[in-house]
FILUMSE-322109 format. One line per 5 residues: their letters; for each residue x, y, z of N, C-alpha, C. Coordinates in pm, 1 decimal. Layout:
% residues N
A = X/Y/Z/X/Y/Z/X/Y/Z; ...
***
This chain:
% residues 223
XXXXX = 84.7/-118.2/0.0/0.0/0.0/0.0/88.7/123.9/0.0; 78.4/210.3/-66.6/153.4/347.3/-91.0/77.5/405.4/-3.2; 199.2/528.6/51.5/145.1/596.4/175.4/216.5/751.4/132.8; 112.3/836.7/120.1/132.6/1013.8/75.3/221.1/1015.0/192.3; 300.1/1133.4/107.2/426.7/1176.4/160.1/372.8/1257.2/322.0
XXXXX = 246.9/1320.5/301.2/198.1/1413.3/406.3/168.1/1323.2/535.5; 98.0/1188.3/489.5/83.0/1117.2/598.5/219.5/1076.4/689.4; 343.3/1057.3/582.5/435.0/943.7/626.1/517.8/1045.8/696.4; 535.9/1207.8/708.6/575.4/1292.8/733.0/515.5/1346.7/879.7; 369.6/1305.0/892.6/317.2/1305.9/1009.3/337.7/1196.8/1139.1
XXXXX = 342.6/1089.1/1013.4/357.3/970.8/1106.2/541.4/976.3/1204.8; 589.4/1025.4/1145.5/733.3/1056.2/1204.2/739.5/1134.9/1321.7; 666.1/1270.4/1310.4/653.2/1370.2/1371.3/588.2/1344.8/1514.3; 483.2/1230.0/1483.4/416.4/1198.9/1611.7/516.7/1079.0/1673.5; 564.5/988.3/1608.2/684.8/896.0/1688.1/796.9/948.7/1725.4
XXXXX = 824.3/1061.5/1641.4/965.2/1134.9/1793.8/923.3/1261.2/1880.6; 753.9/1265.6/1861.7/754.2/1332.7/2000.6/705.7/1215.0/2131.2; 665.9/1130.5/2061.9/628.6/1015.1/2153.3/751.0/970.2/2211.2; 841.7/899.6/2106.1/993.7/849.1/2186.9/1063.2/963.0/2264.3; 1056.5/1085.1/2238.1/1089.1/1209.2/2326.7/1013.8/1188.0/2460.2
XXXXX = 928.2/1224.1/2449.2/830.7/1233.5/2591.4/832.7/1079.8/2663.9; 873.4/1005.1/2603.4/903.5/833.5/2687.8/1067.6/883.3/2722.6; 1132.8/881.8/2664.1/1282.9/934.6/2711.4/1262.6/1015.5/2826.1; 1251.7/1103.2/2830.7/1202.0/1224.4/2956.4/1136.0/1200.9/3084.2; 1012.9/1078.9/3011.8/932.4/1055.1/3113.3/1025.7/895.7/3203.6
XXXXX = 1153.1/837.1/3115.0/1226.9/737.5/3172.7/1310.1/797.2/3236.4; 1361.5/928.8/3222.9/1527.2/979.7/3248.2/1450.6/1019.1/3414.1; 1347.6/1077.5/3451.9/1319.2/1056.0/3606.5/1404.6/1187.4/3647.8; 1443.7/1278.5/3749.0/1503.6/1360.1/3801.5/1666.2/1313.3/3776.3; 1679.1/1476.9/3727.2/1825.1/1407.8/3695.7/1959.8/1413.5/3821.6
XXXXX = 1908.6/1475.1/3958.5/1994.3/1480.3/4028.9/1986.1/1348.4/4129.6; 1848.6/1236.8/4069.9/1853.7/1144.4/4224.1/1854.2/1032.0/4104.0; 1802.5/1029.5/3991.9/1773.7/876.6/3933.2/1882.7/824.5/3838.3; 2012.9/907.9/3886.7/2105.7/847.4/3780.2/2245.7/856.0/3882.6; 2313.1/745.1/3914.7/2394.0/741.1/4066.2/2516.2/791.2/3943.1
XXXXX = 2614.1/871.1/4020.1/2722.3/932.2/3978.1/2823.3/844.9/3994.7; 2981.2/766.3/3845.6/3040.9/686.5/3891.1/3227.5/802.6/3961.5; 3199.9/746.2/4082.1/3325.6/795.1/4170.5/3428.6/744.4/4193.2; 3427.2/641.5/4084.9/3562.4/542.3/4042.6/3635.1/490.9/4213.1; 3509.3/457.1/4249.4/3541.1/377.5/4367.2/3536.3/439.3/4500.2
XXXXX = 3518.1/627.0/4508.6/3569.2/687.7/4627.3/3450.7/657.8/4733.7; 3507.7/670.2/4854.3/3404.8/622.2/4914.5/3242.5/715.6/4960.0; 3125.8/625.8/4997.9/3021.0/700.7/5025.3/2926.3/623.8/5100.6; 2809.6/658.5/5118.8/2736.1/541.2/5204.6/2706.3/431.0/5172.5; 2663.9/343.0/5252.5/2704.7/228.1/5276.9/2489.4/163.8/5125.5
XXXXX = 2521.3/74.4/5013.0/2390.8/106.4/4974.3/2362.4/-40.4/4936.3; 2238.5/-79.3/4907.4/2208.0/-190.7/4899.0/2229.4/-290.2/4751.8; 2262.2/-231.7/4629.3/2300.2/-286.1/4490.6/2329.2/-122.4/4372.6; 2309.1/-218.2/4262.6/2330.2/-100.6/4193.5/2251.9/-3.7/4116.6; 2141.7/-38.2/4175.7/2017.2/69.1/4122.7/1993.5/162.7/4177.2
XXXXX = 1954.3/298.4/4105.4/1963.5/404.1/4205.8/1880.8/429.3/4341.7; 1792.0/354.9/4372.5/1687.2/336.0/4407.8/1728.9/262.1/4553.3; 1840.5/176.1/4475.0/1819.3/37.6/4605.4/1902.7/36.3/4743.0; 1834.2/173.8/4810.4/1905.0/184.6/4927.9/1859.9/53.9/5024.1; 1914.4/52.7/5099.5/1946.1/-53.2/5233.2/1864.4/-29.8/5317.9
XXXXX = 1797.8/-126.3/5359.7/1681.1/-103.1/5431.7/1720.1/-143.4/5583.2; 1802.3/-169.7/5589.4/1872.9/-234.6/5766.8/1969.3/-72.5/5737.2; 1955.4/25.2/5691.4/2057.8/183.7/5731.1/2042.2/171.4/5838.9; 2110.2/253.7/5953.6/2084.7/291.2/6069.3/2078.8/446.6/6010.0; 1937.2/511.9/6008.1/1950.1/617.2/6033.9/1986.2/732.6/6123.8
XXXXX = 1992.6/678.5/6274.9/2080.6/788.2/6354.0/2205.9/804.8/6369.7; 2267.4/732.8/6222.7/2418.2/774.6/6180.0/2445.5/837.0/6049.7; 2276.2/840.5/6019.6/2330.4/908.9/5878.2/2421.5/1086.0/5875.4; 2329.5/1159.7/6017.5/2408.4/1268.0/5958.3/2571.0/1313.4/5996.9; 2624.8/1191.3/6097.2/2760.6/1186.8/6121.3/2845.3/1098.3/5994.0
XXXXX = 2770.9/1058.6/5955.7/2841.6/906.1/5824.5/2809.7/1033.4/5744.8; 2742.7/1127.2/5688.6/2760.3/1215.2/5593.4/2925.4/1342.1/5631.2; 2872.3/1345.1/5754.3/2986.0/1486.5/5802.1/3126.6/1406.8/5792.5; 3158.5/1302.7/5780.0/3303.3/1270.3/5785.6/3323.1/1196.1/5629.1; 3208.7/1191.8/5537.2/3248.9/1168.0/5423.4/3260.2/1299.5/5281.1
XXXXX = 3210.1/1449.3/5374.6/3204.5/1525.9/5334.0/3360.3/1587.2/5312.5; 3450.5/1498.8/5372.8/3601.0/1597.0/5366.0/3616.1/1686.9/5272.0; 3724.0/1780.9/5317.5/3746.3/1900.6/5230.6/3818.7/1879.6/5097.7; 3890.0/1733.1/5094.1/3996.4/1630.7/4986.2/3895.7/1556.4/4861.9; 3732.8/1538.4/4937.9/3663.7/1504.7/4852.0/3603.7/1549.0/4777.0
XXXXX = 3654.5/1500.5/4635.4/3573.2/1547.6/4506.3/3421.1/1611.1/4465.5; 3416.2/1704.2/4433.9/3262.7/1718.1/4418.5/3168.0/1621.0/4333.2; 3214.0/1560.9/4258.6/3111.4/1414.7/4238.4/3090.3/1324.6/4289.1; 3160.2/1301.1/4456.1/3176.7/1189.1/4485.2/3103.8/1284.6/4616.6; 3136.1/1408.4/4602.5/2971.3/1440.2/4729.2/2857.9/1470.8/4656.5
XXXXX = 2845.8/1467.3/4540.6/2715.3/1429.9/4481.6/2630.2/1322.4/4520.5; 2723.3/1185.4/4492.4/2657.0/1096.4/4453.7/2653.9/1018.3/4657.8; 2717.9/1064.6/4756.6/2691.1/1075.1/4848.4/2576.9/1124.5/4936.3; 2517.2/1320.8/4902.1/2410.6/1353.5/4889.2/2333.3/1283.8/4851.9; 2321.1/1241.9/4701.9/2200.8/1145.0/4674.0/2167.8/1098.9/4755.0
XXXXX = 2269.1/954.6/4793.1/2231.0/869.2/4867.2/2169.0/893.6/5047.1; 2245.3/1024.0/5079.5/2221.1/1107.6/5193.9/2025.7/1109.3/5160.7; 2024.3/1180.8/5067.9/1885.0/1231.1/5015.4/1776.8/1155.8/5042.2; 1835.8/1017.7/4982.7/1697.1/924.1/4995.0/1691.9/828.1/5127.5; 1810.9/800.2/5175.3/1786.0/770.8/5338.6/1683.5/875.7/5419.2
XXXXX = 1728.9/1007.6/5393.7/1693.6/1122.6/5492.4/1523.4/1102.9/5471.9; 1467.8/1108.8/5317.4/1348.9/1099.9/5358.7/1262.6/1032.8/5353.7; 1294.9/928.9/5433.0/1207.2/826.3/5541.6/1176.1/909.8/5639.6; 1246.1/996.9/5700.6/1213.6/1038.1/5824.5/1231.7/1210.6/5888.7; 1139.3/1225.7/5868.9/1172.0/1434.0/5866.2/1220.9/1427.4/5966.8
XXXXX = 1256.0/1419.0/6075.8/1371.5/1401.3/6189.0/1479.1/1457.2/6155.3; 1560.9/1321.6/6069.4/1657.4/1291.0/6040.5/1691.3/1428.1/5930.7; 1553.5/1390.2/5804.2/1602.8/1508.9/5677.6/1679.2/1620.8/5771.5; 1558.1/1694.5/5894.4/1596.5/1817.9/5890.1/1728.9/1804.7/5954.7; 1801.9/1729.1/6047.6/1870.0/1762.5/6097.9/1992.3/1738.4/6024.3
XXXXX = 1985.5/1686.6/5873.3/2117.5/1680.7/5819.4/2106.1/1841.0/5732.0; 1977.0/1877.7/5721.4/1993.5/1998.8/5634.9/2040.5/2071.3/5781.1; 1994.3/2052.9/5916.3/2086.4/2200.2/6036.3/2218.8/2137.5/5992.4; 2259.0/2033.9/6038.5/2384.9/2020.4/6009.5/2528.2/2057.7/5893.0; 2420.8/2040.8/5764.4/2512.5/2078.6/5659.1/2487.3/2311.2/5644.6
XXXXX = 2418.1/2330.8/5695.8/2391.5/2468.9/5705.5/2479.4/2539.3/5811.2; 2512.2/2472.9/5973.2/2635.1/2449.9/6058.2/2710.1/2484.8/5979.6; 2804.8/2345.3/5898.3/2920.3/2372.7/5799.0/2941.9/2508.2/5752.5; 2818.9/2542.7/5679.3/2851.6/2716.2/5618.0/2896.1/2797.0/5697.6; 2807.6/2796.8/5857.5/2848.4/2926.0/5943.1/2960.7/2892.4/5980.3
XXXXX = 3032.4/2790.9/6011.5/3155.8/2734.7/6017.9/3273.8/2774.1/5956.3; 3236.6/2771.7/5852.0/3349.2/2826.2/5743.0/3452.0/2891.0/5771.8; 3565.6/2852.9/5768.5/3692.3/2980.2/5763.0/3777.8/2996.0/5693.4; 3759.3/2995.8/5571.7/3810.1/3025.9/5432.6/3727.7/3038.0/5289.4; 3745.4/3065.3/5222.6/3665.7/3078.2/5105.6/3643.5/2907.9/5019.0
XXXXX = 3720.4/2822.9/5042.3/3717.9/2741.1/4942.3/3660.6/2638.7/5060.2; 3648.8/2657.1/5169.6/3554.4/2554.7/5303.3/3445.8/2601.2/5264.4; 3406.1/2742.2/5270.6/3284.8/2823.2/5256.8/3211.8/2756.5/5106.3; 3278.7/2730.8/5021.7/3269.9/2709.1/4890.7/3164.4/2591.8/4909.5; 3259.5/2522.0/4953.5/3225.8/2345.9/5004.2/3137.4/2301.5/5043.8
XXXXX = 3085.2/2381.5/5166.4/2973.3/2384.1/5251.8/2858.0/2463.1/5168.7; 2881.1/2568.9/5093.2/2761.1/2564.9/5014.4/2720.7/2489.6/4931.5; 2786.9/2476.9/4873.9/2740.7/2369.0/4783.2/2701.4/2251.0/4818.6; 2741.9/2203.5/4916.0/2701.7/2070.1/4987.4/2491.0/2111.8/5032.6; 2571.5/2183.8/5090.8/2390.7/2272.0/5159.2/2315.8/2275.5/5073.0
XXXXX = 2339.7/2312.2/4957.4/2249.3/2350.5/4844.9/2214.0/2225.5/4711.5; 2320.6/2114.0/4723.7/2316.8/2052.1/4655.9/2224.4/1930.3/4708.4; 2209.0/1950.0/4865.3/2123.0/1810.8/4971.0/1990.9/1886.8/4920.4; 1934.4/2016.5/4937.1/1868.1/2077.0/4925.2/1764.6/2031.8/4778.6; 1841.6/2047.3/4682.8/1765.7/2064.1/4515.9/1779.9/1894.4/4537.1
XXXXX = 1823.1/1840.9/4626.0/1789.9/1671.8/4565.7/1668.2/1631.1/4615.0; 1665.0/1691.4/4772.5/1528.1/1621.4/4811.7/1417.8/1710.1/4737.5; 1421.7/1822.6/4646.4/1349.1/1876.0/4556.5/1345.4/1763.4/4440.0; 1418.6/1706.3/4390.4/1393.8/1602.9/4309.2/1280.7/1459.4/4382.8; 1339.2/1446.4/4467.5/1263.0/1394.5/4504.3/1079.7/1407.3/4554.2
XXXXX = 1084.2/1474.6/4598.3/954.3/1539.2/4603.6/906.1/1568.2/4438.1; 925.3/1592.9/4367.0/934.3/1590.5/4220.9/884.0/1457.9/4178.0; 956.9/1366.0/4228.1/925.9/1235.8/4179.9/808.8/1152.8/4217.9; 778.9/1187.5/4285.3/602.4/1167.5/4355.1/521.4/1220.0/4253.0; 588.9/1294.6/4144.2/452.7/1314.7/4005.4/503.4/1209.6/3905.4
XXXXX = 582.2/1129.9/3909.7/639.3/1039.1/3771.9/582.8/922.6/3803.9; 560.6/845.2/3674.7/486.8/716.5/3659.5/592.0/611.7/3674.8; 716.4/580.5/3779.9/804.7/523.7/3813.1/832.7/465.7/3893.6; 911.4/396.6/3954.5/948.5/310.6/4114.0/962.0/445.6/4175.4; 943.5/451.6/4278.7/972.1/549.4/4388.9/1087.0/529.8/4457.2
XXXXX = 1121.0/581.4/4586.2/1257.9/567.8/4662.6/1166.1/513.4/4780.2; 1053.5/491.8/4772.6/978.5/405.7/4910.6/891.2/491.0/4978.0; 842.2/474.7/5091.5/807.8/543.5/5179.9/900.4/708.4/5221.2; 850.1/825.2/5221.8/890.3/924.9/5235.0/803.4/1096.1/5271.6; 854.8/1095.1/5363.1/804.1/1241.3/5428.1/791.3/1348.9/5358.4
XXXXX = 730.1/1314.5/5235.5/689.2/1454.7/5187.4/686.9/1588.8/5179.2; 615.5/1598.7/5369.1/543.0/1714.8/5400.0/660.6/1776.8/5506.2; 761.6/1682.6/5554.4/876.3/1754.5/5589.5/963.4/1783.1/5491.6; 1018.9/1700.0/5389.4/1057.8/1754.7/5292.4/1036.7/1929.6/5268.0; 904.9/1934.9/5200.2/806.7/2041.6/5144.8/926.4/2148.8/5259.7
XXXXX = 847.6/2124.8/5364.6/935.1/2214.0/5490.4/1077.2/2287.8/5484.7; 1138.4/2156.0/5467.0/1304.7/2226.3/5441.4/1321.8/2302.7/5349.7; 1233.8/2287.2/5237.3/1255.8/2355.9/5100.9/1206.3/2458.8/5116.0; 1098.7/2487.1/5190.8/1034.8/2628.5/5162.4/1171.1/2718.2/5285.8; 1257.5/2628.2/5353.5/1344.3/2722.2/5414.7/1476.9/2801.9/5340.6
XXXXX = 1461.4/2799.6/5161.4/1561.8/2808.8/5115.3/1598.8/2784.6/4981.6; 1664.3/2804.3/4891.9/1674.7/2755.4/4766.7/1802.8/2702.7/4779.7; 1827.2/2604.5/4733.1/1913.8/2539.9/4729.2/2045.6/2587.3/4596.7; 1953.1/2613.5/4494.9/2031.4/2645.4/4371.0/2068.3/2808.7/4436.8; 2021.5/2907.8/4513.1/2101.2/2978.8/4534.9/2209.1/2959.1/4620.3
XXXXX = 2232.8/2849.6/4660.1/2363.1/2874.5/4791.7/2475.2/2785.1/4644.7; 2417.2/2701.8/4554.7/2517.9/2679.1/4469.4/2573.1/2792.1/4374.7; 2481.8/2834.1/4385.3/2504.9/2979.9/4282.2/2615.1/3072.0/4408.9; 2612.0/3044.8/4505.6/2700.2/3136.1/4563.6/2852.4/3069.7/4590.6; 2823.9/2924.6/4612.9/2962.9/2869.6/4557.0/3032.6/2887.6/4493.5
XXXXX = 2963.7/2889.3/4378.7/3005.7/2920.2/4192.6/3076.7/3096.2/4240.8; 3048.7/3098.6/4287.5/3109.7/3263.7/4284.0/3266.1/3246.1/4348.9; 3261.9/3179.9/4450.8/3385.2/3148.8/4471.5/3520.9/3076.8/4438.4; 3420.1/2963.2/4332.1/3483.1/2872.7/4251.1/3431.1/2855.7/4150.8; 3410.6/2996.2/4026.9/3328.2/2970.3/3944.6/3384.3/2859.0/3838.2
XXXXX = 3497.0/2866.9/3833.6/3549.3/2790.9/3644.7/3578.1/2603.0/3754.6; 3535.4/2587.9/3874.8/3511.7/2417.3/3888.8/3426.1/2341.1/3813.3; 3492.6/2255.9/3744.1/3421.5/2213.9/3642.5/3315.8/2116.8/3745.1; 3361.3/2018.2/3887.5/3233.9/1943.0/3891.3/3110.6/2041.4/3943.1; 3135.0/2180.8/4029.6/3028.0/2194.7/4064.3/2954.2/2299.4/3945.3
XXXXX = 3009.0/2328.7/3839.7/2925.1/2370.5/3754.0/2880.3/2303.5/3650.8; 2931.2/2133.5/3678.9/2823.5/2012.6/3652.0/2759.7/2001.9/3674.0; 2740.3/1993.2/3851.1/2631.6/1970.1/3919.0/2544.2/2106.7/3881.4; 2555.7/2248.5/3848.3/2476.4/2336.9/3828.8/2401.8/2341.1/3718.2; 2451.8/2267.3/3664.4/2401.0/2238.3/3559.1/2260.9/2096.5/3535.6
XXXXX = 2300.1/2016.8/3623.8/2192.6/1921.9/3645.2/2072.2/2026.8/3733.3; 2113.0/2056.5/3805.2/2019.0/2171.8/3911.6/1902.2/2273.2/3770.1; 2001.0/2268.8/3702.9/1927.4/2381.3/3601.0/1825.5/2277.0/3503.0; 1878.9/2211.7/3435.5/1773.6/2106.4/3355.2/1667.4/2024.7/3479.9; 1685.4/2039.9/3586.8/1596.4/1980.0/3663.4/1469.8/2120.5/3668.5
XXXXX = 1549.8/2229.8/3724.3/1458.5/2336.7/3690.6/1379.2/2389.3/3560.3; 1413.6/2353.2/3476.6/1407.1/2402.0/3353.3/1454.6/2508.2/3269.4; 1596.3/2534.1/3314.7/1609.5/2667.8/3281.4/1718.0/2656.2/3176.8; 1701.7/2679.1/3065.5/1750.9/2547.6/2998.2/1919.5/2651.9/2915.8; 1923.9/2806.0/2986.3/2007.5/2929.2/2906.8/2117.8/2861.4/3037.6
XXXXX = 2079.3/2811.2/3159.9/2187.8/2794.9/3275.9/2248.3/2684.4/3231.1; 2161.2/2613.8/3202.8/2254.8/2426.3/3158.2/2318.0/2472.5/3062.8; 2308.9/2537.3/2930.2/2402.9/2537.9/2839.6/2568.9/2666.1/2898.8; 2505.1/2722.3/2959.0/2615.6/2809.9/3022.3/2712.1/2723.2/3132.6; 2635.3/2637.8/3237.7/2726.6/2594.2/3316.0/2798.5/2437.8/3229.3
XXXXX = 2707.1/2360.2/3167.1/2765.4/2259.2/3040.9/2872.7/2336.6/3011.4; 2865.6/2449.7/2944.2/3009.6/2473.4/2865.8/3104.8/2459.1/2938.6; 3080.4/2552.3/3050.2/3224.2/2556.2/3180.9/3265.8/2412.4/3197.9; 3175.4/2308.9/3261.7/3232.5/2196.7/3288.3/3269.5/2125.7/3228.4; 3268.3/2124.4/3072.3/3286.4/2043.8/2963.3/3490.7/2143.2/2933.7
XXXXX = 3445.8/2250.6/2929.6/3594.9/2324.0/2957.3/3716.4/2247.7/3048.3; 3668.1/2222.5/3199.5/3718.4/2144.9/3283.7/3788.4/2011.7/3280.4; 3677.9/1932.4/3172.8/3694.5/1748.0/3174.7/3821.9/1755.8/3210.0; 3922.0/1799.6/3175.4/4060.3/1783.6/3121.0/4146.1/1807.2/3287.1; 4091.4/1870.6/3377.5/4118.4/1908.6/3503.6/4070.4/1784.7/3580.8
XXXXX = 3975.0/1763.2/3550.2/3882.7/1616.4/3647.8/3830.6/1518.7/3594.9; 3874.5/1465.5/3651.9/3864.0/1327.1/3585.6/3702.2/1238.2/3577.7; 3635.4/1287.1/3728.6/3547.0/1256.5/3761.3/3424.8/1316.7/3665.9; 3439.2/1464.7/3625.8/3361.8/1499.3/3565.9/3372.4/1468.2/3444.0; 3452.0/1393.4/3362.7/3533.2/1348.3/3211.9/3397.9/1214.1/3192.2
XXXXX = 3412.5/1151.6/3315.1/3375.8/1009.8/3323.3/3202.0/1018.9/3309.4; 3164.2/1168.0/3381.9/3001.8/1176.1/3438.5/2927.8/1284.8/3316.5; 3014.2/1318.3/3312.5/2943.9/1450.6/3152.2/2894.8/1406.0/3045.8; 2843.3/1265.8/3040.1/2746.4/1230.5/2933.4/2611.9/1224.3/3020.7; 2602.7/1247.9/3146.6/2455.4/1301.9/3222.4/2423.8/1399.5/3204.8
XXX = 2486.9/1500.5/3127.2/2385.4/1632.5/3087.3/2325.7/1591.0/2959.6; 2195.0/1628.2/2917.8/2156.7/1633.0/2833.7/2196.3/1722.0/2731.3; 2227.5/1836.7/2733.7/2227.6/1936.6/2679.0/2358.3/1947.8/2600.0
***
């Protein structure tokens, strides 16, 4: 059967907005549903290799000390990414716990006594911050979930703050770091802001060559 060019031209048009919108609707938040590889460095303790498959025997009244001593000042910013994450989705099981790792990592900031600690601690603050925003996010996707989770404390911490601004104030201190203007860049395609991802993409794609970590993880931007 011959098929007009107008039909077969339509028929295309509707299968890559369909395979688009299935891509999008699979890719899930891009700061919690895709685990960052840290070529081994260490982070919490997790149950396999799905992003999802945290450990259900955690002890949560060690999560926010097992975060503060894996936060060192030596460790890479992708490897406190993909730490956060995992911080992220322990924490909310239990608004307890969330809030007191967000007092804790907010501590760190007032703490600070140098610019590149100060750096650290924001970004850490801000980066725990926009994840459990992903998460809460993910309670609208047609996907596995991260389990049982406090929502409405979540909701809480977030309305105490933006997270993408305390990274944005990092970036000021360390603007040309290529991982955390990776990570600003996931922050931004999660937001939608799609002039920041191509601005902070460029910077960190500038970087690869400095870090290794971000060489390995920079096929997670879309953009």
């Amino acid at each position: 059967m011959k098929i007009s060019t107008s039909r077969t031209i339509l028929y295309g048009a509707v299968l890559s907005a369909t395979l688009l919108f299935s891509a999008a609707a699979f890719a899930g938040p891009p700061l919690l549903c895709h685990p960052f590889d840290t070529a081994g460095a260490p982070s919490l303790a997790w149950g396999g290799k799905g992003w999802n498959q945290a450990r259900s025997d955690y002890d949560l009244s060690k999560l926010v000390a097992n975060v503060s001593a894996l936060l060192a000042p030596e460790t890479p910013v992708i490897a406190r990414m993909e730490t956060l994450r995992r911080a992220s989705i322990y924490a909310s099981r239990n608004g307890a716990v969330a809030r007191d790792l967000a007092a804790s990592l907010d501590a760190r900031v007032a703490r600070a006594s140098t610019p590149d600690a100060r750096a650290s601690a924001l970004f850490d603050a801000g980066y725990y911050a926009e994840t459990l925003q992903d998460i809460v996010r993910l309670q609208g996707y047609d996907m596995p979930g991260v389990g049982r989770a406090d929502t409405a404390a979540l909701r809480a911490i977030l309305a105490q703050g933006d997270g993408s601004a305390k990274i944005d104030q990092a970036l000021k201190l360390r603007p040309n770091d290529p991982g955390m203007n990776f990570a600003a860049a996931l922050v931004a395609s999660a937001d939608q802001r799609q002039a920041d991802v191509a601005a902070h993409t460029r910077l960190a794609r500038a970087g690869v060559g400095r870090d290794r970590l971000v060489a390995m993880n920079i096929g997670k931007i879309s953009n």
